[in-house]
C-alpha positions as CSV (number, residue, x, y, z in Angstrom):
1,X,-72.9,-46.8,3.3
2,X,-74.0,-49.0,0.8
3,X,-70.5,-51.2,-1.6
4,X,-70.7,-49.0,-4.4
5,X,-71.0,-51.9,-6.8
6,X,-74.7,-52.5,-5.2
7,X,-75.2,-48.8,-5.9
8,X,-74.1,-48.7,-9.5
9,X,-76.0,-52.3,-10.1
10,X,-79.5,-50.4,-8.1
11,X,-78.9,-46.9,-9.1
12,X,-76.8,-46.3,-13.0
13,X,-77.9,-49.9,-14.0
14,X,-81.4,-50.2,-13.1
15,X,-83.4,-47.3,-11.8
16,X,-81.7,-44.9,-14.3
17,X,-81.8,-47.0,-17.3
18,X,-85.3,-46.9,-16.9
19,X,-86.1,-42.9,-16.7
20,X,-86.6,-41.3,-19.7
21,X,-85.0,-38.1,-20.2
22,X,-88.1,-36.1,-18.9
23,X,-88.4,-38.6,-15.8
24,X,-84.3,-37.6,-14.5
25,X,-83.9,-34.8,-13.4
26,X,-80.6,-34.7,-14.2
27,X,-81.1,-35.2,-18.1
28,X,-80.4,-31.9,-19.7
29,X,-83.9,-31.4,-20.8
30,X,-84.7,-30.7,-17.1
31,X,-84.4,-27.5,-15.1
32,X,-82.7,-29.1,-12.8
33,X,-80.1,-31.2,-15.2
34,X,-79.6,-28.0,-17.3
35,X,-78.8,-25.3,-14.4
36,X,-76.0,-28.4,-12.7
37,X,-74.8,-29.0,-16.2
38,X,-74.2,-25.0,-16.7
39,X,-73.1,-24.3,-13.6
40,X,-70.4,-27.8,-13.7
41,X,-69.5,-26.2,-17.3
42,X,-68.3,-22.8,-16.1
43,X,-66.6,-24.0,-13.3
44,X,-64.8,-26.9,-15.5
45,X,-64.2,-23.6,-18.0
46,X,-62.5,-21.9,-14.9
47,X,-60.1,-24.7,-14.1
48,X,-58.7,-25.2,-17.5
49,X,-57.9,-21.8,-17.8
50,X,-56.0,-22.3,-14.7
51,X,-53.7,-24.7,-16.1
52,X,-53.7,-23.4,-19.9
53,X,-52.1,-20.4,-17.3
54,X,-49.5,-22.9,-16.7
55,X,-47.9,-22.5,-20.2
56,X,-49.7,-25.8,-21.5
57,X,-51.2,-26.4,-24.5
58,X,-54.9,-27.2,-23.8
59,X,-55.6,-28.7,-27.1
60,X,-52.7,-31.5,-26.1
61,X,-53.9,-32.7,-23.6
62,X,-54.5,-36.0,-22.6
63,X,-57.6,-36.8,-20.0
64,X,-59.0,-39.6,-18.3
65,X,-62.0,-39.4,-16.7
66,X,-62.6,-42.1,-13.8
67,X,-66.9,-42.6,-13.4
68,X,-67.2,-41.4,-16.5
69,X,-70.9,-42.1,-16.5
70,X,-73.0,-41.5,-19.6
71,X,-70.3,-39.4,-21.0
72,X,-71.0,-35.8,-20.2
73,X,-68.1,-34.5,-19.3
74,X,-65.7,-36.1,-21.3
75,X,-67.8,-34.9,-24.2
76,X,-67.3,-31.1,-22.9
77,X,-63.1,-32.1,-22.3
78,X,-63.2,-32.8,-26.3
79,X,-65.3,-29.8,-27.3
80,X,-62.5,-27.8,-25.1
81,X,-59.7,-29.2,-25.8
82,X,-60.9,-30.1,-29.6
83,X,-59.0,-33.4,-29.5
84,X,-61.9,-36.1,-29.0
85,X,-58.6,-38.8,-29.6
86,X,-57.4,-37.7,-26.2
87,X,-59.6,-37.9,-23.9
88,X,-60.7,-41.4,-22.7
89,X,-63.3,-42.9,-19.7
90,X,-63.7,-45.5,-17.4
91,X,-66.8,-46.5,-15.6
92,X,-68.3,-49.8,-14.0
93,X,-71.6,-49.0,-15.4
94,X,-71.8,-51.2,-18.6
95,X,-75.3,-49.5,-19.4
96,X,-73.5,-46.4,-19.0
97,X,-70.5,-46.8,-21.2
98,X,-73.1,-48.5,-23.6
99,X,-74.4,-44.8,-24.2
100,X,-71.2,-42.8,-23.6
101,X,-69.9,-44.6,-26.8
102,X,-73.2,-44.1,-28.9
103,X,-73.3,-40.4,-28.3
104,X,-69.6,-40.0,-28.4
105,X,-68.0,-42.3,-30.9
106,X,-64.8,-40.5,-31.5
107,X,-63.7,-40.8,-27.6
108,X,-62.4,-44.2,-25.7
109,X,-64.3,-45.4,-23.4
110,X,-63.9,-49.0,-21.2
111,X,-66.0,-50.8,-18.9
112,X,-63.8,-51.6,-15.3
113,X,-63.3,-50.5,-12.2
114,X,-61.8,-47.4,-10.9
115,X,-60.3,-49.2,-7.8
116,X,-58.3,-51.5,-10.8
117,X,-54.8,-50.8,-11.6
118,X,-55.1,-48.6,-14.3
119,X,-52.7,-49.2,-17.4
120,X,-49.5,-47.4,-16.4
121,X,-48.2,-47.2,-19.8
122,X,-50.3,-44.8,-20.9
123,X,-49.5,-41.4,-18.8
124,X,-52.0,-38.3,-18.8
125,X,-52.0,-34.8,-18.3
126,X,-55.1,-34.3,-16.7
127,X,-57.3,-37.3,-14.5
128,X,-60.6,-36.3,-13.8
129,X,-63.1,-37.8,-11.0
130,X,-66.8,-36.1,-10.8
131,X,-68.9,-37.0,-7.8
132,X,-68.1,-40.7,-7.7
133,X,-65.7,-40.7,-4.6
134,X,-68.5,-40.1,-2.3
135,X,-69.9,-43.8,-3.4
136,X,-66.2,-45.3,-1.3
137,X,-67.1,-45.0,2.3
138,X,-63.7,-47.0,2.9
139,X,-60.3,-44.6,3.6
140,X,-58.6,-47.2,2.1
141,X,-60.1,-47.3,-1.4
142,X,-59.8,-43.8,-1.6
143,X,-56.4,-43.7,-1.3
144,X,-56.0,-46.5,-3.8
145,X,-58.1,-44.4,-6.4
146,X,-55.6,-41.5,-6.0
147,X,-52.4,-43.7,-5.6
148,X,-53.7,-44.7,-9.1
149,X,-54.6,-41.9,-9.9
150,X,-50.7,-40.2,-8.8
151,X,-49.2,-43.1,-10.8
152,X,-50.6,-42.7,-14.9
153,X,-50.2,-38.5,-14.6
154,X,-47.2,-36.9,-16.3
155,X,-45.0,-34.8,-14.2
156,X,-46.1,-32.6,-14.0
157,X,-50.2,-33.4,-13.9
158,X,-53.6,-32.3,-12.8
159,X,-56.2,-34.2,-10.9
160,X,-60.0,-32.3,-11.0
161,X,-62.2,-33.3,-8.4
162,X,-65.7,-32.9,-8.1
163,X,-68.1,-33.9,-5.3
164,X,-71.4,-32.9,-2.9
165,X,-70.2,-31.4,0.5
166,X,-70.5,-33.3,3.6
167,X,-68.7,-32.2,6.9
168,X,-67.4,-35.7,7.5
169,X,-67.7,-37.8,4.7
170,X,-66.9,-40.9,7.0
171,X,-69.7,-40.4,9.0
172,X,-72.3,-41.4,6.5
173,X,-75.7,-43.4,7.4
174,X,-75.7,-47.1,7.0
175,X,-77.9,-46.8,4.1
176,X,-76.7,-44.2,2.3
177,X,-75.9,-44.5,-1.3
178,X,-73.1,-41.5,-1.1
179,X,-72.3,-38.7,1.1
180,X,-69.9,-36.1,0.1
181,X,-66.8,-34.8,1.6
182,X,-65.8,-31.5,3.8
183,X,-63.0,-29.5,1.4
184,X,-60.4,-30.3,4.2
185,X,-60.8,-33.7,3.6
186,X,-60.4,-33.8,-0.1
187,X,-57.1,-31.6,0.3
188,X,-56.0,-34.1,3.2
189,X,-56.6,-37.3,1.6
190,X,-54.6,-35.5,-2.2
191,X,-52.2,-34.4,0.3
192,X,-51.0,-38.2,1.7
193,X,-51.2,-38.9,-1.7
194,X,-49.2,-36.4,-3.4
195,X,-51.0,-33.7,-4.7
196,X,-51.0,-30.4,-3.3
197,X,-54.0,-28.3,-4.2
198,X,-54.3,-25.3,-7.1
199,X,-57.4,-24.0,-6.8
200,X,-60.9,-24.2,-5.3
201,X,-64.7,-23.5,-7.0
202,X,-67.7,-23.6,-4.4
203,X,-70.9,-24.4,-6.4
204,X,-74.6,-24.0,-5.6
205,X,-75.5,-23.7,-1.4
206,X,-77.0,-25.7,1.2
207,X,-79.9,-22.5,1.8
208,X,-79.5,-22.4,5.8
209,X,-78.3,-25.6,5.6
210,X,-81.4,-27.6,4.2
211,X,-82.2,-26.3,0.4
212,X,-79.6,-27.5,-2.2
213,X,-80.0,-24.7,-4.8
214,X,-79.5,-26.9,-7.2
215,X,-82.6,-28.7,-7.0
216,X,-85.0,-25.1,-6.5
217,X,-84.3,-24.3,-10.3
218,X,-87.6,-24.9,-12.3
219,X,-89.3,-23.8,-8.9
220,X,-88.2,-20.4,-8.8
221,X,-86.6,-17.6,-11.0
222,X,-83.0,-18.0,-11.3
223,X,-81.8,-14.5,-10.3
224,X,-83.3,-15.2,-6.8
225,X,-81.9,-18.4,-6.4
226,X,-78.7,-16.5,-6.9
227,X,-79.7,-14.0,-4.8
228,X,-81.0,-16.7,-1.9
229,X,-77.2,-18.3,-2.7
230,X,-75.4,-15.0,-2.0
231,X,-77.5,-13.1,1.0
232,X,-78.7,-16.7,3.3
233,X,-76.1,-18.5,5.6
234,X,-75.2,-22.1,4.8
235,X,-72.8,-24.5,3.3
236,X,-71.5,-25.3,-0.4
237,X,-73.3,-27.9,-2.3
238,X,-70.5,-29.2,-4.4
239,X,-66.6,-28.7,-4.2
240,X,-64.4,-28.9,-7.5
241,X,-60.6,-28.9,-6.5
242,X,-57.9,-28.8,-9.1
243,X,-54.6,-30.4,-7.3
244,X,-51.4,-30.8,-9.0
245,X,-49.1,-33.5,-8.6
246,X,-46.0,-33.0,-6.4
Protein backbone atom coordinates (compact mmCIF):
# COMPACT_ATOMS: atom_id res chain seq x y z
CA UNK A 1 0.00 0.00 0.00
CA UNK A 2 0.75 3.35 -0.56
CA UNK A 3 2.34 5.73 3.37
CA UNK A 4 -0.77 7.20 4.03
CA UNK A 5 0.80 10.66 4.17
CA UNK A 6 1.33 10.29 0.19
CA UNK A 7 -2.39 9.39 0.10
CA UNK A 8 -3.70 12.28 2.16
CA UNK A 9 -1.11 14.72 0.21
CA UNK A 10 -2.57 12.90 -3.55
CA UNK A 11 -6.04 12.12 -2.50
CA UNK A 12 -7.76 14.82 0.63
CA UNK A 13 -5.16 17.48 -0.38
CA UNK A 14 -5.15 17.62 -4.06
CA UNK A 15 -7.48 15.61 -6.13
CA UNK A 16 -10.38 16.35 -3.72
CA UNK A 17 -9.75 19.91 -3.17
CA UNK A 18 -10.28 20.33 -6.61
CA UNK A 19 -13.99 18.52 -7.20
CA UNK A 20 -16.71 20.54 -6.71
CA UNK A 21 -19.53 19.21 -4.86
CA UNK A 22 -21.28 17.84 -8.06
CA UNK A 23 -17.87 16.30 -9.32
CA UNK A 24 -17.50 13.85 -5.63
CA UNK A 25 -19.46 11.65 -5.42
CA UNK A 26 -19.30 11.52 -2.01
CA UNK A 27 -20.58 15.28 -1.49
CA UNK A 28 -24.11 15.08 -0.20
CA UNK A 29 -25.52 16.53 -3.21
CA UNK A 30 -24.83 13.19 -4.93
CA UNK A 31 -26.78 9.96 -5.02
CA UNK A 32 -24.09 8.29 -4.02
CA UNK A 33 -22.85 10.80 -1.08
CA UNK A 34 -26.40 11.08 0.20
CA UNK A 35 -27.55 7.24 0.37
CA UNK A 36 -23.56 6.50 2.37
CA UNK A 37 -24.20 9.56 4.40
CA UNK A 38 -27.95 8.14 5.41
CA UNK A 39 -27.08 4.88 5.73
CA UNK A 40 -23.58 5.88 8.05
CA UNK A 41 -26.27 8.16 9.97
CA UNK A 42 -28.62 5.34 11.05
CA UNK A 43 -26.19 3.09 11.94
CA UNK A 44 -24.16 5.96 14.02
CA UNK A 45 -28.02 6.52 15.50
CA UNK A 46 -27.98 2.73 16.39
CA UNK A 47 -24.70 2.76 18.33
CA UNK A 48 -25.40 5.65 20.50
CA UNK A 49 -28.49 4.25 21.63
CA UNK A 50 -26.42 1.34 22.53
CA UNK A 51 -24.43 3.15 25.05
CA UNK A 52 -27.15 5.86 26.04
CA UNK A 53 -28.56 1.94 27.14
CA UNK A 54 -25.58 1.99 29.32
CA UNK A 55 -27.13 4.51 31.77
CA UNK A 56 -25.01 7.50 30.27
CA UNK A 57 -25.92 10.70 29.57
CA UNK A 58 -25.60 11.13 25.76
CA UNK A 59 -25.67 14.88 25.83
CA UNK A 60 -22.35 14.65 28.15
CA UNK A 61 -20.44 13.24 26.27
CA UNK A 62 -17.21 13.98 25.22
CA UNK A 63 -15.88 12.64 21.55
CA UNK A 64 -12.91 12.71 19.55
CA UNK A 65 -12.95 11.90 16.23
CA UNK A 66 -9.42 10.66 14.78
CA UNK A 67 -9.51 11.41 10.50
CA UNK A 68 -11.92 13.67 11.11
CA UNK A 69 -12.02 14.76 7.50
CA UNK A 70 -14.14 17.70 6.33
CA UNK A 71 -16.08 17.36 9.43
CA UNK A 72 -19.13 15.25 8.74
CA UNK A 73 -19.46 13.28 11.39
CA UNK A 74 -18.43 15.26 14.10
CA UNK A 75 -21.05 17.71 12.92
CA UNK A 76 -23.81 14.78 13.35
CA UNK A 77 -22.01 13.73 17.11
CA UNK A 78 -23.03 17.59 18.08
CA UNK A 79 -26.50 17.59 16.48
CA UNK A 80 -26.86 14.19 18.68
CA UNK A 81 -25.43 14.83 21.50
CA UNK A 82 -26.34 18.79 21.31
CA UNK A 83 -23.12 19.78 22.86
CA UNK A 84 -20.97 21.10 19.86
CA UNK A 85 -18.19 22.15 22.94
CA UNK A 86 -17.61 18.38 23.34
CA UNK A 87 -16.80 16.96 20.56
CA UNK A 88 -13.40 17.74 18.93
CA UNK A 89 -11.26 16.28 15.53
CA UNK A 90 -8.10 15.56 14.45
CA UNK A 91 -6.97 15.05 10.93
CA UNK A 92 -3.59 15.43 8.80
CA UNK A 93 -5.48 16.99 6.10
CA UNK A 94 -4.79 20.78 6.58
CA UNK A 95 -7.29 21.44 3.53
CA UNK A 96 -9.65 19.42 5.33
CA UNK A 97 -9.61 20.89 8.79
CA UNK A 98 -9.57 24.25 6.85
CA UNK A 99 -13.33 23.38 5.92
CA UNK A 100 -14.34 21.35 9.03
CA UNK A 101 -13.81 24.71 10.97
CA UNK A 102 -15.67 26.97 8.40
CA UNK A 103 -18.73 24.81 8.37
CA UNK A 104 -18.56 23.92 12.03
CA UNK A 105 -17.19 26.79 14.00
CA UNK A 106 -18.53 25.85 17.41
CA UNK A 107 -16.48 22.36 17.40
CA UNK A 108 -12.40 21.92 17.92
CA UNK A 109 -10.72 20.87 15.40
CA UNK A 110 -6.55 20.38 15.05
CA UNK A 111 -4.36 19.64 12.23
CA UNK A 112 -1.79 16.43 13.36
CA UNK A 113 -1.35 13.14 13.07
CA UNK A 114 -3.40 10.24 14.42
CA UNK A 115 -0.25 8.10 14.89
CA UNK A 116 0.96 11.30 17.54
CA UNK A 117 0.54 10.91 21.16
CA UNK A 118 -2.55 12.41 21.72
CA UNK A 119 -2.87 14.80 24.80
CA UNK A 120 -3.54 12.52 27.72
CA UNK A 121 -4.89 15.11 29.88
CA UNK A 122 -7.79 15.44 28.29
CA UNK A 123 -9.88 11.93 28.69
CA UNK A 124 -13.09 11.12 26.45
CA UNK A 125 -16.06 9.13 26.56
CA UNK A 126 -16.37 8.15 23.25
CA UNK A 127 -13.15 8.02 20.33
CA UNK A 128 -14.34 7.73 17.01
CA UNK A 129 -12.28 6.46 13.80
CA UNK A 130 -14.24 6.27 10.30
CA UNK A 131 -12.62 4.56 7.42
CA UNK A 132 -9.12 5.86 7.94
CA UNK A 133 -7.48 2.71 9.45
CA UNK A 134 -7.53 1.00 6.13
CA UNK A 135 -4.88 3.88 4.88
CA UNK A 136 -2.10 1.90 7.80
CA UNK A 137 -0.97 -1.15 6.01
CA UNK A 138 1.60 -1.53 9.01
CA UNK A 139 0.33 -3.86 12.19
CA UNK A 140 2.34 -1.81 14.08
CA UNK A 141 0.77 1.60 13.54
CA UNK A 142 -2.49 0.17 14.09
CA UNK A 143 -1.77 -0.85 17.28
CA UNK A 144 -0.24 2.47 18.21
CA UNK A 145 -3.54 4.28 16.93
CA UNK A 146 -5.59 2.14 19.50
CA UNK A 147 -2.89 2.13 22.26
CA UNK A 148 -3.65 5.79 21.86
CA UNK A 149 -6.67 5.51 21.44
CA UNK A 150 -7.08 2.98 25.00
CA UNK A 151 -5.04 5.65 26.79
CA UNK A 152 -7.36 9.37 26.59
CA UNK A 153 -10.91 7.19 27.08
CA UNK A 154 -12.47 7.33 30.58
CA UNK A 155 -13.11 4.05 32.26
CA UNK A 156 -15.24 3.22 31.25
CA UNK A 157 -15.12 4.27 27.24
CA UNK A 158 -16.28 3.62 23.76
CA UNK A 159 -14.23 3.34 20.64
CA UNK A 160 -16.58 3.33 17.13
CA UNK A 161 -15.03 1.97 14.21
CA UNK A 162 -15.88 2.24 10.81
CA UNK A 163 -14.24 0.83 7.77
CA UNK A 164 -14.72 -1.04 4.00
CA UNK A 165 -14.42 -4.89 4.37
CA UNK A 166 -11.53 -6.71 3.11
CA UNK A 167 -10.86 -10.49 4.00
CA UNK A 168 -7.24 -9.74 4.91
CA UNK A 169 -6.61 -6.29 5.21
CA UNK A 170 -2.71 -7.16 5.21
CA UNK A 171 -2.79 -8.46 1.97
CA UNK A 172 -3.42 -5.35 0.07
CA UNK A 173 -1.84 -4.50 -3.55
CA UNK A 174 1.29 -2.54 -3.69
CA UNK A 175 -0.48 0.39 -5.05
CA UNK A 176 -3.41 0.56 -3.23
CA UNK A 177 -4.43 3.61 -1.51
CA UNK A 178 -6.55 1.55 1.28
CA UNK A 179 -8.05 -1.76 1.71
CA UNK A 180 -10.36 -2.57 4.42
CA UNK A 181 -10.34 -5.13 7.10
CA UNK A 182 -12.30 -8.70 7.65
CA UNK A 183 -14.59 -8.10 11.17
CA UNK A 184 -12.30 -10.69 12.84
CA UNK A 185 -9.55 -8.62 12.42
CA UNK A 186 -10.90 -5.37 13.75
CA UNK A 187 -12.12 -7.45 16.99
CA UNK A 188 -8.47 -9.05 17.09
CA UNK A 189 -6.41 -6.14 16.71
CA UNK A 190 -9.22 -4.05 19.76
CA UNK A 191 -8.81 -7.19 21.50
CA UNK A 192 -4.63 -7.04 22.06
CA UNK A 193 -5.38 -3.65 22.70
CA UNK A 194 -8.05 -3.73 25.26
CA UNK A 195 -11.25 -3.47 24.06
CA UNK A 196 -13.62 -6.07 23.83
CA UNK A 197 -16.35 -5.65 21.37
CA UNK A 198 -20.28 -4.35 22.04
CA UNK A 199 -21.90 -4.55 18.99
CA UNK A 200 -21.71 -4.99 15.23
CA UNK A 201 -23.68 -3.03 12.13
CA UNK A 202 -22.97 -4.63 8.53
CA UNK A 203 -23.64 -1.84 5.86
CA UNK A 204 -24.31 -1.90 2.18
CA UNK A 205 -23.06 -5.49 0.19
CA UNK A 206 -20.45 -6.60 -2.02
CA UNK A 207 -23.51 -7.93 -4.79
CA UNK A 208 -21.93 -11.54 -5.52
CA UNK A 209 -18.93 -10.18 -4.44
CA UNK A 210 -18.22 -7.44 -7.23
CA UNK A 211 -21.10 -4.57 -6.91
CA UNK A 212 -20.62 -2.29 -3.74
CA UNK A 213 -24.34 -1.17 -3.24
CA UNK A 214 -23.23 1.81 -2.34
CA UNK A 215 -22.09 3.02 -5.45
CA UNK A 216 -25.48 1.56 -7.67
CA UNK A 217 -27.69 4.32 -5.99
CA UNK A 218 -28.51 7.00 -8.60
CA UNK A 219 -28.39 4.00 -11.05
CA UNK A 220 -31.18 2.18 -9.82
CA UNK A 221 -34.34 2.50 -7.56
CA UNK A 222 -33.53 2.18 -4.07
CA UNK A 223 -35.98 -0.53 -2.93
CA UNK A 224 -34.18 -2.89 -5.38
CA UNK A 225 -30.94 -2.13 -4.29
CA UNK A 226 -32.30 -3.23 -0.93
CA UNK A 227 -33.85 -5.95 -2.30
CA UNK A 228 -30.46 -6.99 -4.56
CA UNK A 229 -28.73 -6.41 -0.74
CA UNK A 230 -31.09 -8.89 1.02
CA UNK A 231 -31.84 -11.90 -1.76
CA UNK A 232 -27.90 -12.05 -3.67
CA UNK A 233 -24.95 -13.78 -1.89
CA UNK A 234 -21.90 -11.72 -1.09
CA UNK A 235 -19.92 -9.86 1.46
CA UNK A 236 -20.50 -6.55 3.71
CA UNK A 237 -19.30 -3.36 2.30
CA UNK A 238 -18.53 -1.55 5.44
CA UNK A 239 -18.23 -2.76 9.18
CA UNK A 240 -19.02 -0.28 12.19
CA UNK A 241 -17.99 -1.93 15.61
CA UNK A 242 -18.66 -0.31 18.91
CA UNK A 243 -15.85 -1.85 21.41
CA UNK A 244 -15.66 -0.82 25.01
CA UNK A 245 -12.75 -0.47 26.88
CA UNK A 246 -11.73 -3.26 29.34
Amino acid sequence: MKHYKEVVAERYDSRYHQLNIYENMYSRINPIGFYGDLRVREAYYKMFNVIRKSNIDISKLKILDLGCGDGNWTRFYAELTEGPENIHGIDLSKYRVKKAKKMNPGIQYEVSDILLPVDSSIKYDLVTINVVLMHFDEKSDINKILENIYNILKDPGYLIWLDTYAHDHFAAPMNAESYGFHPSQMENLCSTNGFKRISTIKMYKNILWRFHSMYLYGKLPPKLIELMEIILPGSPGNIMILFQKE
